[in-house]
mmCIF file of the N, C-alpha and C atoms, coordinates in Angstrom:
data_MODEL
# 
_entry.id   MODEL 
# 
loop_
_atom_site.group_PDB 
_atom_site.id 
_atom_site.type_symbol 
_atom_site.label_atom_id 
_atom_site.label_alt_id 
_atom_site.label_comp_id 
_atom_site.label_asym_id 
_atom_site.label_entity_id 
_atom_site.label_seq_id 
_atom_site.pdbx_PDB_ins_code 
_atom_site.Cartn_x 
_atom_site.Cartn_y 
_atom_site.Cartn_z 
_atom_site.occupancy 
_atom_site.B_iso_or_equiv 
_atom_site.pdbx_formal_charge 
_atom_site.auth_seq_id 
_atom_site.auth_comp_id 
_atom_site.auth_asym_id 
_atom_site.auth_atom_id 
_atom_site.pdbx_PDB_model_num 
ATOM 1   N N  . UNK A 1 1  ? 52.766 235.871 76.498 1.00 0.00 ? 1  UNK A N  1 
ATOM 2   C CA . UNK A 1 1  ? 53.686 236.973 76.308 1.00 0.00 ? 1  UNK A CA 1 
ATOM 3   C C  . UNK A 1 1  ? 52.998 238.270 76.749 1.00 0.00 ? 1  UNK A C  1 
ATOM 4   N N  . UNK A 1 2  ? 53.849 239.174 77.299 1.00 0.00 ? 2  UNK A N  1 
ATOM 5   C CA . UNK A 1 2  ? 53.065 240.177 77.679 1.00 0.00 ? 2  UNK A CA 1 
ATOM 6   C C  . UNK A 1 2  ? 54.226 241.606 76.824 1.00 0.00 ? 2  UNK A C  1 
ATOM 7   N N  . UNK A 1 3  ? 53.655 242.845 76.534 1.00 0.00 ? 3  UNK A N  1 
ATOM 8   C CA . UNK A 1 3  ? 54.032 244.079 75.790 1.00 0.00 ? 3  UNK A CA 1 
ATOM 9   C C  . UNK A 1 3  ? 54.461 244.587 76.823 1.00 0.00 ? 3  UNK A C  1 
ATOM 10  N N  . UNK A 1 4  ? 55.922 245.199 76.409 1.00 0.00 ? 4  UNK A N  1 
ATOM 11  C CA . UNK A 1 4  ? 56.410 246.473 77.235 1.00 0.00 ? 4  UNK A CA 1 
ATOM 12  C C  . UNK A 1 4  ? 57.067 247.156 76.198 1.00 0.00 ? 4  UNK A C  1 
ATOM 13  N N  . UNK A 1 5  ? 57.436 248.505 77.011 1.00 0.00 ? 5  UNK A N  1 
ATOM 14  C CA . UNK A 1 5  ? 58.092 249.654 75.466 1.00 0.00 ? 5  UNK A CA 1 
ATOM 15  C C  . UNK A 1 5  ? 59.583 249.912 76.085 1.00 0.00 ? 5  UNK A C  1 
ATOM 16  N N  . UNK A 1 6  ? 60.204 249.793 75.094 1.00 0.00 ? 6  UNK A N  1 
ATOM 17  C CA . UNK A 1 6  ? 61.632 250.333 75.593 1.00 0.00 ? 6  UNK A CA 1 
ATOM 18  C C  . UNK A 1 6  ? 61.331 251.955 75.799 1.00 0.00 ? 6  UNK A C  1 
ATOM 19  N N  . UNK A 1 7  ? 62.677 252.171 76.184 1.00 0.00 ? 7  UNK A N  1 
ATOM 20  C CA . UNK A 1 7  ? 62.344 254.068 76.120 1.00 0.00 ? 7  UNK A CA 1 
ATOM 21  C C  . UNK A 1 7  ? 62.646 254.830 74.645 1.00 0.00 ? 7  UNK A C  1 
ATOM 22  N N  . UNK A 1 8  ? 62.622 254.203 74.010 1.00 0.00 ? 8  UNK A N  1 
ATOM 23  C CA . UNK A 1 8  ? 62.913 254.828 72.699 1.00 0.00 ? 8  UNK A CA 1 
ATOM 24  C C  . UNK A 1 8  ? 61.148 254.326 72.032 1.00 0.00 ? 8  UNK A C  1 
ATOM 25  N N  . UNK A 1 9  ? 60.786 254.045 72.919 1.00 0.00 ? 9  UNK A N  1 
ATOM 26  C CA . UNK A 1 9  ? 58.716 253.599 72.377 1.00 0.00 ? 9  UNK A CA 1 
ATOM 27  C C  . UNK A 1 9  ? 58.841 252.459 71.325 1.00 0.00 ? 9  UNK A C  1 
ATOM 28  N N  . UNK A 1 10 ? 59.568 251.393 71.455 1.00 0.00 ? 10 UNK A N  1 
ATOM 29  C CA . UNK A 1 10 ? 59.616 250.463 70.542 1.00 0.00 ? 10 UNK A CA 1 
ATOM 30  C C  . UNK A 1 10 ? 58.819 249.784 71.315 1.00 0.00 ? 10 UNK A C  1 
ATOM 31  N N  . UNK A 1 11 ? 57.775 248.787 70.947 1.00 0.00 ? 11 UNK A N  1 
ATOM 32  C CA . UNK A 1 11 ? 56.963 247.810 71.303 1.00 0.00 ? 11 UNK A CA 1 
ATOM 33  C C  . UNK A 1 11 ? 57.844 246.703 71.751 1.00 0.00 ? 11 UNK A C  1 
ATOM 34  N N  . UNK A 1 12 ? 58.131 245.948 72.534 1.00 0.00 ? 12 UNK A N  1 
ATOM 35  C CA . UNK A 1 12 ? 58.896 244.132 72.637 1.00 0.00 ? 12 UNK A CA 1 
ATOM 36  C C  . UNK A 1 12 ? 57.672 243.217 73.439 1.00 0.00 ? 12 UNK A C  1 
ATOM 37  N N  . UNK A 1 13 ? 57.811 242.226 72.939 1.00 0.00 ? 13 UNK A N  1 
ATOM 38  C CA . UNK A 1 13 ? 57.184 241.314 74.015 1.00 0.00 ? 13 UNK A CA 1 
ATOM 39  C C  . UNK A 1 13 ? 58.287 240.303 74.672 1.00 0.00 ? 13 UNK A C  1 
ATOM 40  N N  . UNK A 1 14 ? 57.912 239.931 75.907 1.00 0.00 ? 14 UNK A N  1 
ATOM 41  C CA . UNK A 1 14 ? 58.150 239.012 76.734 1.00 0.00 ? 14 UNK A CA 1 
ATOM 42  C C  . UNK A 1 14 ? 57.685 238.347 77.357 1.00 0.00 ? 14 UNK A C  1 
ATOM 43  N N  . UNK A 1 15 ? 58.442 237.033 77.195 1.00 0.00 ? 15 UNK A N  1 
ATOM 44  C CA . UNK A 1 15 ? 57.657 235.846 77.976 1.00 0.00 ? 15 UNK A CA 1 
ATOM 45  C C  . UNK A 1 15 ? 57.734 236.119 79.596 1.00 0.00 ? 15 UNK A C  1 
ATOM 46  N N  . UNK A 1 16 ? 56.785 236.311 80.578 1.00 0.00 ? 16 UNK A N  1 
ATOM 47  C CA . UNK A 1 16 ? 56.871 236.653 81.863 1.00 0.00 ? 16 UNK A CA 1 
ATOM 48  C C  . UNK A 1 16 ? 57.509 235.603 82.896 1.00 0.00 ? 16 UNK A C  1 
ATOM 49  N N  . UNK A 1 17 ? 57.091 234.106 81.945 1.00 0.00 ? 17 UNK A N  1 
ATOM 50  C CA . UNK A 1 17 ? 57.940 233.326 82.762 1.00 0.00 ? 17 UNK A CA 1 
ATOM 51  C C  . UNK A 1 17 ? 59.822 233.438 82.918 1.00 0.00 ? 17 UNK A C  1 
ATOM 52  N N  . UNK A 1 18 ? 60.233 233.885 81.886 1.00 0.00 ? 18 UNK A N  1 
ATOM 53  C CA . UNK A 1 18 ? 61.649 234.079 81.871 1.00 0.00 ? 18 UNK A CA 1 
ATOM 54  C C  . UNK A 1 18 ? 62.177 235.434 83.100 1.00 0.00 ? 18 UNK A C  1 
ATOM 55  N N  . UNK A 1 19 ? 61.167 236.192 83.622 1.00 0.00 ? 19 UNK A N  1 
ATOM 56  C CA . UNK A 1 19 ? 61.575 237.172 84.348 1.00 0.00 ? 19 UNK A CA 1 
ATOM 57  C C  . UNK A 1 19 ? 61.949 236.790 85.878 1.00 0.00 ? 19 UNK A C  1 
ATOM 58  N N  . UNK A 1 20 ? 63.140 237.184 85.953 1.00 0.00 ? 20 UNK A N  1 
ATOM 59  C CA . UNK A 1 20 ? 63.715 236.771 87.395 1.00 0.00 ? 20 UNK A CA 1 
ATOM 60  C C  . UNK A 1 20 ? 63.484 238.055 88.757 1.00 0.00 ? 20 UNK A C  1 
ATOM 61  N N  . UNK A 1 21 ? 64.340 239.215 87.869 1.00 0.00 ? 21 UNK A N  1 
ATOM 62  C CA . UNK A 1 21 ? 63.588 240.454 88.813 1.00 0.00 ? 21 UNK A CA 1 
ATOM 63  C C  . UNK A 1 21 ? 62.928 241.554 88.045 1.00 0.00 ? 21 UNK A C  1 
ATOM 64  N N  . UNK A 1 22 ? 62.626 242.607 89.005 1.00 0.00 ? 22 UNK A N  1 
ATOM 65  C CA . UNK A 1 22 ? 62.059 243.850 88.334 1.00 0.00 ? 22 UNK A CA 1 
ATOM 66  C C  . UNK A 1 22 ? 62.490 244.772 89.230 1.00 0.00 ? 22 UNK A C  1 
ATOM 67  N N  . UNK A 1 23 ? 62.970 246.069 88.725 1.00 0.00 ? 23 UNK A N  1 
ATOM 68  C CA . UNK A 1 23 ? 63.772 246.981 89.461 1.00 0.00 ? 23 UNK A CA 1 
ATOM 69  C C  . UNK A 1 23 ? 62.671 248.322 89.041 1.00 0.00 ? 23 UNK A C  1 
ATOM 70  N N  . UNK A 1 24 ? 63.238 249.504 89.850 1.00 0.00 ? 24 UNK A N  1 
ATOM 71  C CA . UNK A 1 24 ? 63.331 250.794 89.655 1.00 0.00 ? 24 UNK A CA 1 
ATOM 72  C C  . UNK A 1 24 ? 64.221 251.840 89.800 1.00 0.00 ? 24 UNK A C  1 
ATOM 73  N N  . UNK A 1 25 ? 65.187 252.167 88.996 1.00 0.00 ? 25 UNK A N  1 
ATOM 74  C CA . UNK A 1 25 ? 66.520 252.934 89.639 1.00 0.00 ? 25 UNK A CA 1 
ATOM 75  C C  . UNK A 1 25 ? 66.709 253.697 88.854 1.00 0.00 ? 25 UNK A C  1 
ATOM 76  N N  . UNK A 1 26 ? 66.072 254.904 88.294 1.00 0.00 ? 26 UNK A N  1 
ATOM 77  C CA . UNK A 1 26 ? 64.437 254.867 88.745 1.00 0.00 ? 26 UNK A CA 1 
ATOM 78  C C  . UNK A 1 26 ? 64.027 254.699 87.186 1.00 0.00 ? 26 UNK A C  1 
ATOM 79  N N  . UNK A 1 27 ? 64.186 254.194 86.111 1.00 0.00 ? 27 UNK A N  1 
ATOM 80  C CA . UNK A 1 27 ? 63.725 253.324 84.941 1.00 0.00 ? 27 UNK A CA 1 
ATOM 81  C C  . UNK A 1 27 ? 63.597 252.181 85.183 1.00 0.00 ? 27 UNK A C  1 
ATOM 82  N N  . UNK A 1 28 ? 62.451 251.344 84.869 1.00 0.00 ? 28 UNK A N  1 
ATOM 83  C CA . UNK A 1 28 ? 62.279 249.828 85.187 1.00 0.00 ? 28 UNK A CA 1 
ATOM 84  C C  . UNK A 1 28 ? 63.339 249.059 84.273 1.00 0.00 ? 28 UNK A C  1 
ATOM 85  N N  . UNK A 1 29 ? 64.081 248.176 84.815 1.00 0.00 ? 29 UNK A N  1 
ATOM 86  C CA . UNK A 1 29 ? 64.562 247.210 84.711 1.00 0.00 ? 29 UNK A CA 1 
ATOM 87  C C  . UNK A 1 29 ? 64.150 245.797 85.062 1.00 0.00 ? 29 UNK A C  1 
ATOM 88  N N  . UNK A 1 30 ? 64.388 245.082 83.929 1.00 0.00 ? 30 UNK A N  1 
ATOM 89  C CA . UNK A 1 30 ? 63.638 244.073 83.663 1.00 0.00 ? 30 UNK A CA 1 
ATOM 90  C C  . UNK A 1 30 ? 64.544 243.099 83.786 1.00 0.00 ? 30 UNK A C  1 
ATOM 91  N N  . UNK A 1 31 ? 65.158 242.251 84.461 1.00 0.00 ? 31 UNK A N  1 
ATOM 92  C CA . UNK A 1 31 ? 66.080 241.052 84.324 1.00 0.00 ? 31 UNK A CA 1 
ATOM 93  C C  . UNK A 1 31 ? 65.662 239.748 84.226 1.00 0.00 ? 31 UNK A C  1 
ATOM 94  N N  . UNK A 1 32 ? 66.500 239.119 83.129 1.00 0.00 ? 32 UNK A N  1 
ATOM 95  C CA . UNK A 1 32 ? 65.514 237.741 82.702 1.00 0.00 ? 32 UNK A CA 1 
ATOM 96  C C  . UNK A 1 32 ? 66.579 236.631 83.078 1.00 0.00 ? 32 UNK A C  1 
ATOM 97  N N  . UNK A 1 33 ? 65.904 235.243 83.303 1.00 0.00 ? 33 UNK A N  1 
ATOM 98  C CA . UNK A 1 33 ? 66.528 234.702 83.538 1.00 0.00 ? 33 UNK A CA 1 
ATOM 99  C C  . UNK A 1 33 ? 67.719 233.609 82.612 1.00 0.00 ? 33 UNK A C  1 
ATOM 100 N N  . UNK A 1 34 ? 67.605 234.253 81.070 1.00 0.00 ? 34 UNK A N  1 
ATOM 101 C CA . UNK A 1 34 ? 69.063 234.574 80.561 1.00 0.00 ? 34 UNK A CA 1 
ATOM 102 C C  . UNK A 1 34 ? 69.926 235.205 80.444 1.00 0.00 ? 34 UNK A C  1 
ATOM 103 N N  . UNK A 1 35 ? 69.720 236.056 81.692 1.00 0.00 ? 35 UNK A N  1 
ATOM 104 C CA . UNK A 1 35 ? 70.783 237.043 81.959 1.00 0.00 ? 35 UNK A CA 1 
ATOM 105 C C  . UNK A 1 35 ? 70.458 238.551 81.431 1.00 0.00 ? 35 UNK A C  1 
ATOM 106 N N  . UNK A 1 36 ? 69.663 238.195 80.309 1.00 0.00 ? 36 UNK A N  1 
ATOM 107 C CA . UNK A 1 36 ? 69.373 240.102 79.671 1.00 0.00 ? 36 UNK A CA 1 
ATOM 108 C C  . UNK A 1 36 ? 68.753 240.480 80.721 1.00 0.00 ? 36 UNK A C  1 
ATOM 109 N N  . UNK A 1 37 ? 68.914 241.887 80.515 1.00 0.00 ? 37 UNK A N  1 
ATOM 110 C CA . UNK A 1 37 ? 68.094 242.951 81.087 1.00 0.00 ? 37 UNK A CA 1 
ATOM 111 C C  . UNK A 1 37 ? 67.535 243.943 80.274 1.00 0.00 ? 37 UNK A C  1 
ATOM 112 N N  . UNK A 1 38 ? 66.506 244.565 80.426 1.00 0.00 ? 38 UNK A N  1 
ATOM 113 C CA . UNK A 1 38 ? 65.831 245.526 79.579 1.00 0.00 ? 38 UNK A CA 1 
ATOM 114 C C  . UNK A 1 38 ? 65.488 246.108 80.418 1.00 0.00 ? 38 UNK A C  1 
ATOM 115 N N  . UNK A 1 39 ? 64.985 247.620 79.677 1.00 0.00 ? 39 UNK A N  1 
ATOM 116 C CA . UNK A 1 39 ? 64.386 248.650 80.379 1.00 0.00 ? 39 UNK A CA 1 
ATOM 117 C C  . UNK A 1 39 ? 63.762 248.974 79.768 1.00 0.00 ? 39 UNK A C  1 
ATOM 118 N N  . UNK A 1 40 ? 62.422 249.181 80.314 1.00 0.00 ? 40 UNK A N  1 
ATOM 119 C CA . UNK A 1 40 ? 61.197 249.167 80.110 1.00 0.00 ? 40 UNK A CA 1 
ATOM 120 C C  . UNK A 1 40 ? 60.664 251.444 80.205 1.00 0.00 ? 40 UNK A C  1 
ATOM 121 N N  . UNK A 1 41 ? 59.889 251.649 79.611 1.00 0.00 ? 41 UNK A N  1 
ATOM 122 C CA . UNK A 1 41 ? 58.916 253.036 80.140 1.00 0.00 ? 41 UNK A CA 1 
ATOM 123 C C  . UNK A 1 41 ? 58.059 252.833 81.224 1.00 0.00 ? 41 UNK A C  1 
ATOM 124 N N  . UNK A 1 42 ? 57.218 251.133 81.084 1.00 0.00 ? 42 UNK A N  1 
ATOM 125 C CA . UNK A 1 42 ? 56.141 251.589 82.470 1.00 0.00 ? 42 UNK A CA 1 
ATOM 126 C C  . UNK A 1 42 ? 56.639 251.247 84.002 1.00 0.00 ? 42 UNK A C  1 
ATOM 127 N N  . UNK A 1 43 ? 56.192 251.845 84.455 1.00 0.00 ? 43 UNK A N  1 
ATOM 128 C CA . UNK A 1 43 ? 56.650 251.272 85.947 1.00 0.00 ? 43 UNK A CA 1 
ATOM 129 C C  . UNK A 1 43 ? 56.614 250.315 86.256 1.00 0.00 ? 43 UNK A C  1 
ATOM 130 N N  . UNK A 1 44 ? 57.073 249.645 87.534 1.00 0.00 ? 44 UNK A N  1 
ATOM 131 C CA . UNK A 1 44 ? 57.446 248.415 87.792 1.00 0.00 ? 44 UNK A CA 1 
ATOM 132 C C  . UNK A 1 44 ? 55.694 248.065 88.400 1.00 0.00 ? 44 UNK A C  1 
ATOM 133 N N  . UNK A 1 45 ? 55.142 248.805 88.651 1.00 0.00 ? 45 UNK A N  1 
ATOM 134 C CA . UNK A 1 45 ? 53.750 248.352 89.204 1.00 0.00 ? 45 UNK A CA 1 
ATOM 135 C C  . UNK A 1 45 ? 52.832 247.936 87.828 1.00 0.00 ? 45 UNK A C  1 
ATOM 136 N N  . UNK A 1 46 ? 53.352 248.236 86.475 1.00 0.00 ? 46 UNK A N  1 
ATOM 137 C CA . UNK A 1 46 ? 52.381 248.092 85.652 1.00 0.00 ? 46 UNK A CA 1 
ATOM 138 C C  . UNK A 1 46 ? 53.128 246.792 84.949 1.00 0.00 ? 46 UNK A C  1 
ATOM 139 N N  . UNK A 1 47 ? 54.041 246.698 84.859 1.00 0.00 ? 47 UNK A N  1 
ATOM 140 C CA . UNK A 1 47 ? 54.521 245.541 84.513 1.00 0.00 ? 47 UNK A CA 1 
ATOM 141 C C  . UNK A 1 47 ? 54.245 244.025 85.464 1.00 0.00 ? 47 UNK A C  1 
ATOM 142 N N  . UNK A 1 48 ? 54.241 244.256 86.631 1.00 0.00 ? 48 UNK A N  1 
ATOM 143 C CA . UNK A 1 48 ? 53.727 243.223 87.420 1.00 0.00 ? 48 UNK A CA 1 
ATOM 144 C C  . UNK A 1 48 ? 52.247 243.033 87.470 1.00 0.00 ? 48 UNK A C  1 
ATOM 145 N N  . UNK A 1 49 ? 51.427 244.339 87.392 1.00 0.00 ? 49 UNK A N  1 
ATOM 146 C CA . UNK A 1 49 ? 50.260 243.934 86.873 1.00 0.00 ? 49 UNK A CA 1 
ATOM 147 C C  . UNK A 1 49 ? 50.113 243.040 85.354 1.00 0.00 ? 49 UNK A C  1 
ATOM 148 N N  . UNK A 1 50 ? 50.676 243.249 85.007 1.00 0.00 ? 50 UNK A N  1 
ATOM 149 C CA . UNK A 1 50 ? 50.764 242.686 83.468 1.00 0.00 ? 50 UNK A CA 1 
ATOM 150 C C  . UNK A 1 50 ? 50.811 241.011 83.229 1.00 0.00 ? 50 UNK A C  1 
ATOM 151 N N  . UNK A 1 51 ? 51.936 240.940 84.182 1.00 0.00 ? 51 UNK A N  1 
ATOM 152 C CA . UNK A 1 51 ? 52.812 239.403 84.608 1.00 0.00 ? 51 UNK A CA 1 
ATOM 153 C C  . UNK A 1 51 ? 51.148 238.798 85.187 1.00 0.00 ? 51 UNK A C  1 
ATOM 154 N N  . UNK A 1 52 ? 50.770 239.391 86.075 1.00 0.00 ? 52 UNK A N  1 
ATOM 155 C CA . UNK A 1 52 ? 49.224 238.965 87.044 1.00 0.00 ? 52 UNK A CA 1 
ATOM 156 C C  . UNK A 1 52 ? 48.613 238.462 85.588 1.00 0.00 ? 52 UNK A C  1 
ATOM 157 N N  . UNK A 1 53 ? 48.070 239.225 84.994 1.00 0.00 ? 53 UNK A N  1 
ATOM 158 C CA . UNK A 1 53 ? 46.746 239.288 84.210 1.00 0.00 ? 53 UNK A CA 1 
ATOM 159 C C  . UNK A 1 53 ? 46.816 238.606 83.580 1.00 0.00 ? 53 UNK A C  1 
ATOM 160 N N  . UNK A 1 54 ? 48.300 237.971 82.955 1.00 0.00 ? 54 UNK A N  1 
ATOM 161 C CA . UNK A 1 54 ? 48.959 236.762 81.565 1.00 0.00 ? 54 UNK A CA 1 
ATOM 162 C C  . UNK A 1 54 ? 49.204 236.051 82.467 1.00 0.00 ? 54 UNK A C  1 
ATOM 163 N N  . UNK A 1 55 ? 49.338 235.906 83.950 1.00 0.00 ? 55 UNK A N  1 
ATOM 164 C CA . UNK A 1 55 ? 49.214 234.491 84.767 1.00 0.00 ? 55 UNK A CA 1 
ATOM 165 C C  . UNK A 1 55 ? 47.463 233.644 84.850 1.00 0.00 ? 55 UNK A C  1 
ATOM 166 N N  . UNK A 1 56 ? 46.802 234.889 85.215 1.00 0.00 ? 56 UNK A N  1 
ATOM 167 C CA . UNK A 1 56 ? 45.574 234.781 85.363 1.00 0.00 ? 56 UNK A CA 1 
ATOM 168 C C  . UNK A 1 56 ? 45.013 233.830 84.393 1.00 0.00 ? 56 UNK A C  1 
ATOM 169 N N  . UNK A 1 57 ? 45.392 234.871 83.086 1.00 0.00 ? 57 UNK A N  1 
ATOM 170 C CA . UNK A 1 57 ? 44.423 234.176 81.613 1.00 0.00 ? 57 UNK A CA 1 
ATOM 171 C C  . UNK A 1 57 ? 44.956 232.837 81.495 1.00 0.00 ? 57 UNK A C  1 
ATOM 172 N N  . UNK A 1 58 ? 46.332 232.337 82.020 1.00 0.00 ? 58 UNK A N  1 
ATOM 173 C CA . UNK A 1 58 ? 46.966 231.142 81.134 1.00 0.00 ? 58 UNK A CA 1 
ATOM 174 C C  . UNK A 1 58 ? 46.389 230.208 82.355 1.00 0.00 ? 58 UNK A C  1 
ATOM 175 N N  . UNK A 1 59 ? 46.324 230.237 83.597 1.00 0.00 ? 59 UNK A N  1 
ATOM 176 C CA . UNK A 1 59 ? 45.350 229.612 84.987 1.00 0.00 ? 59 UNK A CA 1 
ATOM 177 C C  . UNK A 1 59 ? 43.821 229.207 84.616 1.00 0.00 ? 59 UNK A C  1 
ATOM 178 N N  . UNK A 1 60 ? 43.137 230.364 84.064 1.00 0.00 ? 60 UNK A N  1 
ATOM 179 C CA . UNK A 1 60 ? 42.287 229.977 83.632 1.00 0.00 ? 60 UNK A CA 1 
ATOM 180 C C  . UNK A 1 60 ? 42.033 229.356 82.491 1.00 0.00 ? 60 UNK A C  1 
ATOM 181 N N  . UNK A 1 61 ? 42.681 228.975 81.714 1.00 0.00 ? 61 UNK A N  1 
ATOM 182 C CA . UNK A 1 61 ? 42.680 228.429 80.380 1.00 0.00 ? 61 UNK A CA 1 
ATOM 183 C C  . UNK A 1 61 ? 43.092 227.221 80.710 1.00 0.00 ? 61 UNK A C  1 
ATOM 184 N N  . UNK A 1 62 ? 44.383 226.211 81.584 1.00 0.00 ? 62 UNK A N  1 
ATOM 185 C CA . UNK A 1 62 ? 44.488 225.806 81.919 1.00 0.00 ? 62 UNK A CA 1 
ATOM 186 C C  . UNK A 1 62 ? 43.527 224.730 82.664 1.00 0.00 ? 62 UNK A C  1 
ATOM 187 N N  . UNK A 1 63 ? 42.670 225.596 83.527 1.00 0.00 ? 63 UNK A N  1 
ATOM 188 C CA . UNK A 1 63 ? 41.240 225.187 84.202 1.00 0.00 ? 63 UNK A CA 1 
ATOM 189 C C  . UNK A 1 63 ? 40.326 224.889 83.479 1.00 0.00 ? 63 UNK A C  1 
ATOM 190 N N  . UNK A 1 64 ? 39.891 225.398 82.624 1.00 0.00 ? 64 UNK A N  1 
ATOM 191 C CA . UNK A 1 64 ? 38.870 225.605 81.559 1.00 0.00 ? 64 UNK A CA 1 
ATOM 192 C C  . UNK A 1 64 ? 39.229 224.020 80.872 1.00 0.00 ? 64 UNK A C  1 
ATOM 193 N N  . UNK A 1 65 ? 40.287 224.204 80.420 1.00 0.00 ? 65 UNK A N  1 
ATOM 194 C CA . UNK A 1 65 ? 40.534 222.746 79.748 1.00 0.00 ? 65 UNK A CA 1 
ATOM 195 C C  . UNK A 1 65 ? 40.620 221.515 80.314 1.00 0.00 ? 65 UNK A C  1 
ATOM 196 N N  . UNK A 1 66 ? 41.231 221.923 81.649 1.00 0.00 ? 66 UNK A N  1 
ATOM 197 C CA . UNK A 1 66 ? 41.054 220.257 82.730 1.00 0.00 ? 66 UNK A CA 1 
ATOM 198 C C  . UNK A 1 66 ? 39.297 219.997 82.843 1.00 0.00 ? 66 UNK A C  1 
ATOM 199 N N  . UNK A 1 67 ? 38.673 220.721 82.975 1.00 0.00 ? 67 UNK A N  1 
ATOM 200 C CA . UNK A 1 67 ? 37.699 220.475 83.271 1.00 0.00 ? 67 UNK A CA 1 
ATOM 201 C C  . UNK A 1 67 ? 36.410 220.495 82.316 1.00 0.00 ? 67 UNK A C  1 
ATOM 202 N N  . UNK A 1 68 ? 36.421 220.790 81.100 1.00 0.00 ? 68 UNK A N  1 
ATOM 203 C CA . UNK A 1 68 ? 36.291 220.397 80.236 1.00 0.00 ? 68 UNK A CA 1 
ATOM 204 C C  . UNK A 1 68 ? 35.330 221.408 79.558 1.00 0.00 ? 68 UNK A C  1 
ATOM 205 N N  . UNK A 1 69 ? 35.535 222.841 79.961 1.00 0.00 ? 69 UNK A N  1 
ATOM 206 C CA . UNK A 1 69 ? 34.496 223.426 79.372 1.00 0.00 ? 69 UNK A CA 1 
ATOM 207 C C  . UNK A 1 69 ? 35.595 224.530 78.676 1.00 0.00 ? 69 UNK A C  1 
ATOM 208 N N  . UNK A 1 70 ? 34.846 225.788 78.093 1.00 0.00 ? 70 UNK A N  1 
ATOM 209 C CA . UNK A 1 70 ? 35.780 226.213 77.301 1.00 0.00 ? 70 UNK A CA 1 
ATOM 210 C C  . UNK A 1 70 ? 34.710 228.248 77.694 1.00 0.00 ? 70 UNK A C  1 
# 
């Protein structure tokens, strides 16, 4: 799961796999692939960094465990 803030600064998390697109017009919009959409405060560049870094960790964890070290 990765943190984003609505614009009212509420904390939400989301699962990154459910995300279908990511917009800017010009508030990020977040569309999932149950149809919601949210809008987010950070930009669409920090949110895709985000998606990266919770792909990264779950790749490597993934790896870590096939192969048997930790």
């Amino acid at each position: 799961m990765i943190s984003v803030n609505r614009l009212n600064k509420q904390e939400i998390w989301i699962n990154p796999h459910l995300v279908e697109t990511i917009e800017a017009t010009p508030d990020t919009v977040i569309s999932l692939t149950t149809g919601k959409r949210l809008v987010v405060k950070e930009p669409v560049e920090v949110v895709v960094e985000k998606i990266i870094q919770y792909r990264r960790k779950i790749g490597l964890q993934v790896f870590t465990e096939h192969d048997g070290t930790t």
